[in-house]
TORDOGU-507367 format. One record per atom (N, C-alpha, C): x, y negated, z negated. Coordinates in steps of 0.1 Angstrom, whole numbers, plus 5000, padded with zeros to 4 digits. Last residue first. Example, Ala and Ser with C-alpha at 12.3 -4.5 7.8 and 13.67 -1.06 7.14 Angstrom:
// residues 2
512850224929 513750114929 512950004921 513250574922 512350454922 513250334922 
This chain:
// residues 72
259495043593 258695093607 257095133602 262394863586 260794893582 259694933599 264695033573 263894973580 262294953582 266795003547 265795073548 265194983562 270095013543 269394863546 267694983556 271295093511 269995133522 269795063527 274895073508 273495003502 272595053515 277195143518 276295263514 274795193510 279194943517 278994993530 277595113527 279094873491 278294763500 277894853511 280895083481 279495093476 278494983487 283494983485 282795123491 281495093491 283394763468 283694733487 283194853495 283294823447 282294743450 282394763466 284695173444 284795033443 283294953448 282995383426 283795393440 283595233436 281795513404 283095553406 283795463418 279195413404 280095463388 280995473391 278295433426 278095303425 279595313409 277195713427 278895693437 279195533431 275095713415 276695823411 277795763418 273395583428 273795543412 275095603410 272995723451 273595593453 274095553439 271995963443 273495953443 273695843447 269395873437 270195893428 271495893430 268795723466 269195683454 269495693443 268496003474 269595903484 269995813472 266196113466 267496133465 268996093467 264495963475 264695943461 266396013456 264796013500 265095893494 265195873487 263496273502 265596173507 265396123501 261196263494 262196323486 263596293491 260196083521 260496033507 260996063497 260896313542 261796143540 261796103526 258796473535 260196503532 261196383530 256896293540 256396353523 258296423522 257096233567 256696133559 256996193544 258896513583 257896503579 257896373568 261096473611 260896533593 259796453592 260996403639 260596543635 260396583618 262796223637 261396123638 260996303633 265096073615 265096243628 263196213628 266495953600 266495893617 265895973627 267496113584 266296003579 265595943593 269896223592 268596293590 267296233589 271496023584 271596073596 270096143595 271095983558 271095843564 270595953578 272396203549 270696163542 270196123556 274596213558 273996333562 272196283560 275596023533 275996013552 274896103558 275196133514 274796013518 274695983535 277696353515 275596333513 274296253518 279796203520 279296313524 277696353528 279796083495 279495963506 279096083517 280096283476 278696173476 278796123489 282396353482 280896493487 279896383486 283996153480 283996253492 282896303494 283696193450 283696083463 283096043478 284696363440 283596333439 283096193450 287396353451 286996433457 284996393450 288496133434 288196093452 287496233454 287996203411 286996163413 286796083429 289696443408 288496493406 287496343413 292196223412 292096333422 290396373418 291996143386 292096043399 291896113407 289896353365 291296283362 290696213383 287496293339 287696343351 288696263354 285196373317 286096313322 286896373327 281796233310 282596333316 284196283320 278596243288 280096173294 280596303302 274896133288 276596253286 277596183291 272596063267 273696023275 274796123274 
C-alpha cells in the first residue's frame, strides 16, 4: 500500500484528467472501427481510473461516471 498527499488544488486538478479520461474512454468505446481485444483493454482501463476518481470525487461525481455498459 502507498500513500500520497496531496493539497485541495492537486486533487481538482487530479480530477480533471480522470474525468478527462474517462470521458475520452466512454467516447471511443462507441467507435464501431476499434477492434473487440482493444475495447477490452478500455475497459479494464476505464475501471481502474474509475477506482482513482471514486477516492477523491464526491459520491454525486462518481454516479455520473458508473459504466452503464450496453449490451450488444
Amino acid at each position: 500500500m502507498l500513500g500520497l498527499l496531496v493539497n485541495q488544488q492537486e486533487i481538482k486538478e487530479l480530477e480533471y484528467l480522470l474525468k478527462r479520461e474517462m470521458d475520452e474512454i466512454l467516447f471511443d468505446f462507441d467507435d464501431h472501427r476499434i477492434d473487440q481485444l482493444v475495447k477490452r483493454s478500455m475497459e479494464e482501463r476505464y475501471k481502474t481510473l474509475f477506482k482513482l476518481f471514486t477516492r477523491i470525487a464526491s459520491p454525486n461525481e462518481c454516479s455520473r461516471y458508473v459504466w452503464k455498459k450496453a449490451s450488444k
